[in-house]
Biopython code that builds the backbone (N, CA, C, O; Angstrom):
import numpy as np
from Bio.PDB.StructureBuilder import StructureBuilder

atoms = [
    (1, "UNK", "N", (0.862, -1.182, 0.000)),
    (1, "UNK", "CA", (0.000, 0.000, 0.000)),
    (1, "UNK", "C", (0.900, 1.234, 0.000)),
    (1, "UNK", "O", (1.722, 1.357, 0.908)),
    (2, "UNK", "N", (0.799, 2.147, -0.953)),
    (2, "UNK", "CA", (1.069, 3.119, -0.669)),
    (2, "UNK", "C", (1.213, 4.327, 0.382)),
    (2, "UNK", "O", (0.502, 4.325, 1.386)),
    (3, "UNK", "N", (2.107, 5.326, 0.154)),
    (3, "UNK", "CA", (1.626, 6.357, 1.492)),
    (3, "UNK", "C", (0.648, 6.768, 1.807)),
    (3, "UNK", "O", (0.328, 6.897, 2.988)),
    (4, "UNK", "N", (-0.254, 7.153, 0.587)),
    (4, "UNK", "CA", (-1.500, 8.123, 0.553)),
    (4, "UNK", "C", (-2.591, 7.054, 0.689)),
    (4, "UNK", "O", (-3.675, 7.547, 1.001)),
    (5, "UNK", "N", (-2.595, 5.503, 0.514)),
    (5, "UNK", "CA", (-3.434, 4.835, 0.295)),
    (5, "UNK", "C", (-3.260, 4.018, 1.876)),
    (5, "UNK", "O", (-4.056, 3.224, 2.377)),
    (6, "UNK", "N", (-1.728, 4.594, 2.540)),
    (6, "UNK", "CA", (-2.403, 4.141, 4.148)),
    (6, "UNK", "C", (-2.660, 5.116, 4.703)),
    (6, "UNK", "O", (-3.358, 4.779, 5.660)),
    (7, "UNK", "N", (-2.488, 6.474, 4.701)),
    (7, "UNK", "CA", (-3.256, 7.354, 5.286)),
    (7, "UNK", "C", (-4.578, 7.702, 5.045)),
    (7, "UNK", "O", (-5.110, 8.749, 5.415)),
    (8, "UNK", "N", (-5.172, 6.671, 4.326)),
    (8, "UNK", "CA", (-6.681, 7.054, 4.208)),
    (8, "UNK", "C", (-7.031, 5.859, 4.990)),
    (8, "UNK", "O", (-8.054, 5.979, 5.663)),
    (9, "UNK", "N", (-6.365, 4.644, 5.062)),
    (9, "UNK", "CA", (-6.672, 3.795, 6.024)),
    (9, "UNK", "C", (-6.563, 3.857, 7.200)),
    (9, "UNK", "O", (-7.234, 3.106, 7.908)),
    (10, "UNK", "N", (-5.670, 4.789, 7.751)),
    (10, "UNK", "CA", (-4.968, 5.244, 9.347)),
    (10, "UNK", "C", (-6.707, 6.273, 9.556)),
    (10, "UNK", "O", (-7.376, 6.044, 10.563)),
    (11, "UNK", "N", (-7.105, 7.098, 8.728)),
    (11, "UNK", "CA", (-8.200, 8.233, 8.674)),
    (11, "UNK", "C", (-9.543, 7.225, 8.879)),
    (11, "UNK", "O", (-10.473, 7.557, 9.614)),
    (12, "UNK", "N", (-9.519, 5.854, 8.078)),
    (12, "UNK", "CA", (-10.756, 5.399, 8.578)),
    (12, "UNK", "C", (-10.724, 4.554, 9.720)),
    (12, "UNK", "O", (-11.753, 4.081, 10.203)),
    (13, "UNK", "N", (-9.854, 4.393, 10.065)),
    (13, "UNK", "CA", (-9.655, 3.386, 11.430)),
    (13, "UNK", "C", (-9.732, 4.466, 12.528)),
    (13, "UNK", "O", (-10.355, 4.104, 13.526)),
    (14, "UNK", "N", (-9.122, 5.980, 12.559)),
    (14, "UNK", "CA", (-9.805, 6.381, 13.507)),
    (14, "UNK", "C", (-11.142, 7.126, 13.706)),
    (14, "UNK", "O", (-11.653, 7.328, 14.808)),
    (15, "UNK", "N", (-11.631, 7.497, 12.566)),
    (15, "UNK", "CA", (-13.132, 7.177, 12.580)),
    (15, "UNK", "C", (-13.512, 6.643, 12.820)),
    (15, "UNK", "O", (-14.171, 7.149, 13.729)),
    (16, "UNK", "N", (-13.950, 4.880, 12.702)),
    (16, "UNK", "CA", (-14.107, 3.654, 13.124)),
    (16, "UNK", "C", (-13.981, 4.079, 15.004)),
    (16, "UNK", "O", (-14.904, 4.434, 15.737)),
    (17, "UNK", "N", (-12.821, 3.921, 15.289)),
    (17, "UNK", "CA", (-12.245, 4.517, 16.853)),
    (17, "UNK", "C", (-13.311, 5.531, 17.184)),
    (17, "UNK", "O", (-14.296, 5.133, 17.805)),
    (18, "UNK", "N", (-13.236, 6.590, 16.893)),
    (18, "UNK", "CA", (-14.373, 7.708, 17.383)),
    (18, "UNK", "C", (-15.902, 6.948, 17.700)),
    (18, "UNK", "O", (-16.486, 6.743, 18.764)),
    (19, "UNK", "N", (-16.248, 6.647, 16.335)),
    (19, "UNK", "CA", (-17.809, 5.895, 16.363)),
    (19, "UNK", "C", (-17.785, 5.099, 17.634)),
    (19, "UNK", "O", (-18.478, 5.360, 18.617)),
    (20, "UNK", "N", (-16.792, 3.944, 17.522)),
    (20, "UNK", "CA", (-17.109, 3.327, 18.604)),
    (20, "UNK", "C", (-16.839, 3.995, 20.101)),
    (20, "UNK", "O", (-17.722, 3.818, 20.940)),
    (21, "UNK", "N", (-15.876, 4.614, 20.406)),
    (21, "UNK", "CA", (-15.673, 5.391, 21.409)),
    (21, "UNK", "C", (-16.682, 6.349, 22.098)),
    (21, "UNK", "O", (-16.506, 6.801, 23.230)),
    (22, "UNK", "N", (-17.844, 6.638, 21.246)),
    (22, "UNK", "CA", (-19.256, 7.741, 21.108)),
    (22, "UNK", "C", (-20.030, 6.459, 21.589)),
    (22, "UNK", "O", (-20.778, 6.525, 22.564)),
    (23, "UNK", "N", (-19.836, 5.284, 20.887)),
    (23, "UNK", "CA", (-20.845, 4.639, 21.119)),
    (23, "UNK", "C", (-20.546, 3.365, 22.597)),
    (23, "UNK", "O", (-20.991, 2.282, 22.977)),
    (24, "UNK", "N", (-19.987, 3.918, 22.819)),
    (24, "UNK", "CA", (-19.202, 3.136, 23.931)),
    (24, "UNK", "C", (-19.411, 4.115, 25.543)),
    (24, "UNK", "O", (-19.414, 3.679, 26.694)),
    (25, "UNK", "N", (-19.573, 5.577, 25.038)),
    (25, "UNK", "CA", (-19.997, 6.645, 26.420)),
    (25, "UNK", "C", (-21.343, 6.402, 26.193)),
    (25, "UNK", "O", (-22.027, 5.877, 27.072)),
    (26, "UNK", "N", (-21.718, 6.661, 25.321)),
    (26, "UNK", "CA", (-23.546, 6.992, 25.093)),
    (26, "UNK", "C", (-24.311, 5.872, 25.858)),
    (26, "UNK", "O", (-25.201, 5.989, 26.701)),
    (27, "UNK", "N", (-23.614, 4.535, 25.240)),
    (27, "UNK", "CA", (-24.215, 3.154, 25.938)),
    (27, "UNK", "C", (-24.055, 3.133, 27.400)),
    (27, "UNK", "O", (-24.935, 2.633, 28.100)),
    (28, "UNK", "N", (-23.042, 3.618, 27.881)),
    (28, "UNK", "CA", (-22.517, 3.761, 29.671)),
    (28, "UNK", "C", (-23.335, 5.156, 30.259)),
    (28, "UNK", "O", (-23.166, 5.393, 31.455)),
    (29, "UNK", "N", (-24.053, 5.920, 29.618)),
    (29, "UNK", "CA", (-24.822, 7.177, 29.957)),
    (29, "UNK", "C", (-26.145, 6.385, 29.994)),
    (29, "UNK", "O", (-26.888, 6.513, 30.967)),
    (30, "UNK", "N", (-26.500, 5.485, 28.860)),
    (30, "UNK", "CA", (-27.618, 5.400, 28.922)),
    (30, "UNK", "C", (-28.356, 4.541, 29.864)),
    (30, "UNK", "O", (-29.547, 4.652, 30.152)),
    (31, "UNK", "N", (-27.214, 3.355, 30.475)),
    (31, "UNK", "CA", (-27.496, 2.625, 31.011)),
    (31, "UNK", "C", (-27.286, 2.795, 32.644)),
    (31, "UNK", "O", (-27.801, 2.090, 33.512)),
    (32, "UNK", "N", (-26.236, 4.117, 32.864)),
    (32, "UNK", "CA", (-26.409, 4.763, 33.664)),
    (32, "UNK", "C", (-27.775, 5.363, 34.598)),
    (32, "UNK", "O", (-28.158, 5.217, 35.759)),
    (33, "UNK", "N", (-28.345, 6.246, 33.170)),
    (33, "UNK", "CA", (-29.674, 7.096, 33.372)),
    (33, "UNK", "C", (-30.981, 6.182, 33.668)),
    (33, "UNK", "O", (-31.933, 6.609, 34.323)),
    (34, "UNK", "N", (-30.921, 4.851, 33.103)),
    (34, "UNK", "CA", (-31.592, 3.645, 33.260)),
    (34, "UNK", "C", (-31.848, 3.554, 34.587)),
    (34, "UNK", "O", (-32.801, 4.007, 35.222)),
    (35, "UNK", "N", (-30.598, 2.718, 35.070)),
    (35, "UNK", "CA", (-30.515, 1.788, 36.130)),
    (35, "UNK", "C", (-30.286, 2.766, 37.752)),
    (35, "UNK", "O", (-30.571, 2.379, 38.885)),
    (36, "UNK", "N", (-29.756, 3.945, 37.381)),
    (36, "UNK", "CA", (-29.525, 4.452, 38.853)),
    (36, "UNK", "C", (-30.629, 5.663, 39.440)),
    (36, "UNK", "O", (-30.534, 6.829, 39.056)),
    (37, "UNK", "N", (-31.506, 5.287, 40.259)),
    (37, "UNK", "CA", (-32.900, 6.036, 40.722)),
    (37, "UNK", "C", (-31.799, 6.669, 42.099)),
    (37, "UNK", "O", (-31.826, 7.899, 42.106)),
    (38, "UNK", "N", (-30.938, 6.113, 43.141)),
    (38, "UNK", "CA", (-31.069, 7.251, 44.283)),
    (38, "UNK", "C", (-29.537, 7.674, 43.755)),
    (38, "UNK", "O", (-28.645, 7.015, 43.221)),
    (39, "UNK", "N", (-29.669, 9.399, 44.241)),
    (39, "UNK", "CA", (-28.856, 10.409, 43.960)),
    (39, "UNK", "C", (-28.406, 10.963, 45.302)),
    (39, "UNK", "O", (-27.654, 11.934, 45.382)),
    (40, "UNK", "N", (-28.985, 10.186, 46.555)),
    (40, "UNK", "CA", (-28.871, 10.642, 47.661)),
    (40, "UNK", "C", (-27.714, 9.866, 48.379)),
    (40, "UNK", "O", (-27.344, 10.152, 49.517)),
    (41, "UNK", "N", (-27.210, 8.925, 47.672)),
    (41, "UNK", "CA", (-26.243, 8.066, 48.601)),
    (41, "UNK", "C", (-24.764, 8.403, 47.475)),
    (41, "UNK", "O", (-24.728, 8.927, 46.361)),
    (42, "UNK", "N", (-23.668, 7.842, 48.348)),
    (42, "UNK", "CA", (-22.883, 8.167, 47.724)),
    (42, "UNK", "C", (-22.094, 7.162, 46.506)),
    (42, "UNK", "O", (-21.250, 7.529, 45.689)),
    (43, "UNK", "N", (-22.620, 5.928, 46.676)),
    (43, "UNK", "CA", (-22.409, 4.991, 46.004)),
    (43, "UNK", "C", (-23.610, 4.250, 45.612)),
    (43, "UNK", "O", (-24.758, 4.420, 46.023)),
    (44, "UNK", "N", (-23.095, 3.242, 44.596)),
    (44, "UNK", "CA", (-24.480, 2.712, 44.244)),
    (44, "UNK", "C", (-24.979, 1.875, 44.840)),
    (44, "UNK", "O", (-24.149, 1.561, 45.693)),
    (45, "UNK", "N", (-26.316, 0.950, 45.013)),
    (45, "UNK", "CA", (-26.801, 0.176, 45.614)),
    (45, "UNK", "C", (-26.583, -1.075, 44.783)),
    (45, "UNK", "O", (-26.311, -0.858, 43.602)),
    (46, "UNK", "N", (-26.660, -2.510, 45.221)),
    (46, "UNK", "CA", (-25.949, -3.239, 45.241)),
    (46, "UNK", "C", (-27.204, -3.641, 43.666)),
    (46, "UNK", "O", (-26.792, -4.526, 42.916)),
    (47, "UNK", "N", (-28.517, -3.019, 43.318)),
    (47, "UNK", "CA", (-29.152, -3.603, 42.125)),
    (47, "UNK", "C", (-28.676, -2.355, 41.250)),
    (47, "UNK", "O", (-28.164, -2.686, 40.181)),
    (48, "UNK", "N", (-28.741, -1.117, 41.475)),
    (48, "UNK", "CA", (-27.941, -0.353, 40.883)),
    (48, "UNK", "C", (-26.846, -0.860, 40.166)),
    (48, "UNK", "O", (-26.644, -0.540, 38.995)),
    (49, "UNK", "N", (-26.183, -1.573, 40.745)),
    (49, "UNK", "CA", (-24.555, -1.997, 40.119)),
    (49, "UNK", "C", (-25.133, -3.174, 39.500)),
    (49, "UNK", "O", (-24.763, -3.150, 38.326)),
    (50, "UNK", "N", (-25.956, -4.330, 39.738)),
    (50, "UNK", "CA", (-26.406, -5.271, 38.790)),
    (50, "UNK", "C", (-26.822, -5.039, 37.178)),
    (50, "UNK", "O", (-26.573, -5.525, 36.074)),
    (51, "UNK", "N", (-27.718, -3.846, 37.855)),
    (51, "UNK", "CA", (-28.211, -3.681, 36.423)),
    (51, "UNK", "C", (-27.759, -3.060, 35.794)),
    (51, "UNK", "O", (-28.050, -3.500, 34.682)),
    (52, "UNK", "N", (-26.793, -1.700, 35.604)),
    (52, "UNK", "CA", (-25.611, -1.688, 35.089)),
    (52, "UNK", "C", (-24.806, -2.081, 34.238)),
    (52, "UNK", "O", (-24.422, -1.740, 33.119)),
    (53, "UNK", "N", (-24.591, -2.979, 35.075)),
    (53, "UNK", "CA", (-23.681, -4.399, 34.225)),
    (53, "UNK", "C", (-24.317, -5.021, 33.004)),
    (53, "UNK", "O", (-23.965, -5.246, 31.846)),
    (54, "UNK", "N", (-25.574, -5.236, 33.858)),
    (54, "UNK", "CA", (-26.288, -6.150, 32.863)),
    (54, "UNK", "C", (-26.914, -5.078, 32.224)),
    (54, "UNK", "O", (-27.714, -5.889, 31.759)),
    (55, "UNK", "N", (-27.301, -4.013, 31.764)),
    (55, "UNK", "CA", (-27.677, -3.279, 30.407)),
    (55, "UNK", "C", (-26.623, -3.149, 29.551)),
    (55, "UNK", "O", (-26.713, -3.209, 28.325)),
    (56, "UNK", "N", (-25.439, -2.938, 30.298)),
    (56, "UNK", "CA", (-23.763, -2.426, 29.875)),
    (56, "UNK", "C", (-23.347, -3.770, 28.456)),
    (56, "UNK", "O", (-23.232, -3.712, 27.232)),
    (57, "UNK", "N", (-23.228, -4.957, 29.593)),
    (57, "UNK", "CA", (-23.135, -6.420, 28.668)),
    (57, "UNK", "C", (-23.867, -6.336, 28.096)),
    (57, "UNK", "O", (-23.296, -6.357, 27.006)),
    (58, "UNK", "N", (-25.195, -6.206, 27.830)),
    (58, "UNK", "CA", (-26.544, -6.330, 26.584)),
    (58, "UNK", "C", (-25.900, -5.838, 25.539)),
    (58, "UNK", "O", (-25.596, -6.320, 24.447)),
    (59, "UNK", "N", (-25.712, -4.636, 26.117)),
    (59, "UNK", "CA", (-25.596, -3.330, 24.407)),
    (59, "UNK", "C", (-24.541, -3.892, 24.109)),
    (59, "UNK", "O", (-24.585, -4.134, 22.903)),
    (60, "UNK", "N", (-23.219, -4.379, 24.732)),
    (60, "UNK", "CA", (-21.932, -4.639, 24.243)),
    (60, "UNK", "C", (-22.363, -5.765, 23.347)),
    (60, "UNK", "O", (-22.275, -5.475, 22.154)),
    (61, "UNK", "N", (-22.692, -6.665, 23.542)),
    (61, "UNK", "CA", (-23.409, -7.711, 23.265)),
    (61, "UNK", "C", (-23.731, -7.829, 21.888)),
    (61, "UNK", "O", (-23.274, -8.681, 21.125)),
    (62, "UNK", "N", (-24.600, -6.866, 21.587)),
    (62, "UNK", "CA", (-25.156, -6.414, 20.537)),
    (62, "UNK", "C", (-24.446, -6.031, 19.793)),
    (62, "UNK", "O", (-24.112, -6.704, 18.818)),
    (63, "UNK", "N", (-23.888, -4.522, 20.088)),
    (63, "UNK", "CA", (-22.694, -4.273, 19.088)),
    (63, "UNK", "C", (-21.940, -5.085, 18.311)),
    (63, "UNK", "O", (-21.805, -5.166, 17.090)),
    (64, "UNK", "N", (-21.381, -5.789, 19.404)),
    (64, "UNK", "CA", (-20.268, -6.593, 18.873)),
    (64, "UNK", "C", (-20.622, -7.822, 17.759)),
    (64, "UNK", "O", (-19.820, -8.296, 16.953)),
    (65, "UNK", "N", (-22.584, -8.356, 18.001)),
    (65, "UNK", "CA", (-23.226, -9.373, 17.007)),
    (65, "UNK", "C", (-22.851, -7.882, 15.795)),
    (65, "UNK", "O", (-21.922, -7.647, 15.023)),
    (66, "UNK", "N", (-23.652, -7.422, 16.032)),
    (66, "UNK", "CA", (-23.866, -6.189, 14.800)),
    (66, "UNK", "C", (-22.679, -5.827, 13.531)),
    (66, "UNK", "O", (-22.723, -5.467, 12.355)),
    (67, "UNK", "N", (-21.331, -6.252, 14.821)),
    (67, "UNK", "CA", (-19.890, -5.600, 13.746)),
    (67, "UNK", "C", (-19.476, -6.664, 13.381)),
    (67, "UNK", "O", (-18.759, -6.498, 12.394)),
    (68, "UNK", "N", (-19.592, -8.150, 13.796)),
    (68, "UNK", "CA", (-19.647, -9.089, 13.552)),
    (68, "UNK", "C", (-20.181, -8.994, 11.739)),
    (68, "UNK", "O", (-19.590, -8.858, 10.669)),
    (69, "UNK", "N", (-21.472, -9.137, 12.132)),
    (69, "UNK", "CA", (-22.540, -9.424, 10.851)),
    (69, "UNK", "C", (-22.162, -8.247, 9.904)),
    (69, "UNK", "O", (-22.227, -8.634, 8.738)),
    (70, "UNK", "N", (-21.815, -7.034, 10.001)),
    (70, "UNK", "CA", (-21.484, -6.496, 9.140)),
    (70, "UNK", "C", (-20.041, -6.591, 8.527)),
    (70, "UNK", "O", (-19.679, -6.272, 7.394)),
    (71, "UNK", "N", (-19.268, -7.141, 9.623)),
    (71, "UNK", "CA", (-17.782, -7.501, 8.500)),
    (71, "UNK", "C", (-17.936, -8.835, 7.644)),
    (71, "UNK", "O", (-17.121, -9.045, 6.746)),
    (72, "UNK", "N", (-18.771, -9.574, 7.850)),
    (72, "UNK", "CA", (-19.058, -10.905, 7.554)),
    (72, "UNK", "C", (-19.911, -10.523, 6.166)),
    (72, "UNK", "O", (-19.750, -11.048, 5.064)),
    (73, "UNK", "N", (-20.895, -9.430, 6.530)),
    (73, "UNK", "CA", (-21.384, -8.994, 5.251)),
    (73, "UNK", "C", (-20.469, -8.493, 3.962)),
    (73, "UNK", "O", (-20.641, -8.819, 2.787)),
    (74, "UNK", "N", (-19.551, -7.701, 4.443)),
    (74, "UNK", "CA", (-18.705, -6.731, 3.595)),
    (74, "UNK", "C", (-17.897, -7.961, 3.060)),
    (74, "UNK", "O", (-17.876, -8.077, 1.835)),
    (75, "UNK", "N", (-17.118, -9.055, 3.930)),
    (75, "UNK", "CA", (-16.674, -9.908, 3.410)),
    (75, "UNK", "C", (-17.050, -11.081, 2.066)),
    (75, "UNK", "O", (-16.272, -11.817, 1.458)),
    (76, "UNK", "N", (-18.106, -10.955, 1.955)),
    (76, "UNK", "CA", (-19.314, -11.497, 1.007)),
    (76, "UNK", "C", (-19.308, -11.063, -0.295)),
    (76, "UNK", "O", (-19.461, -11.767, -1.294)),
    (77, "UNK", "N", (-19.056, -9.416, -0.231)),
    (77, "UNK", "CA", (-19.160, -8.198, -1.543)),
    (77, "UNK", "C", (-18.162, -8.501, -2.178)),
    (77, "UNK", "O", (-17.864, -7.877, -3.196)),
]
sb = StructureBuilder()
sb.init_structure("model")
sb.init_model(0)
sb.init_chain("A")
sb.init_seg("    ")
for serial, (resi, resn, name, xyz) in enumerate(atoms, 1):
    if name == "N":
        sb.init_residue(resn, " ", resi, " ")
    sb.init_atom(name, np.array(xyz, "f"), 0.0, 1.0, " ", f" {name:<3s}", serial, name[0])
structure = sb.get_structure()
């Protein structure tokens, strides 16, 4: 590969990086805003931290079927 033809590859890999990095806070905000009801203690409660986890693993979960099936797709073309 050329110079110019890996710096467009270095440019989409950290795009790639960003997306997932966005989609990696957003999923930890969302599952945040989900799962944690008291604001009055200073740590979380012990289902607080369950569920958490377990929305956290779901979405990861997913993603990862999702980038799966789409490199598997692209691989196909």
């Amino acid at each position: 590969m050329d110079k110019k033809g890996q710096q467009g590859a270095n440019t989409s890999n950290f795009i790639d990086f960003q997306a997932s990095t966005k989609y990696f806070f957003d999923t930890a905000q969302q599952c945040f805003d989900h799962c944690v009801t008291d604001f009055q203690a200073k740590s979380l409660t012990p289902a607080e931290k369950e569920c958490t986890k377990a929305c956290f693993t779901k979405q990861m979960t997913i993603y990862g079927s999702l980038i799966s099936n789409i490199s598997k797709t692209g691989e196909s073309l």
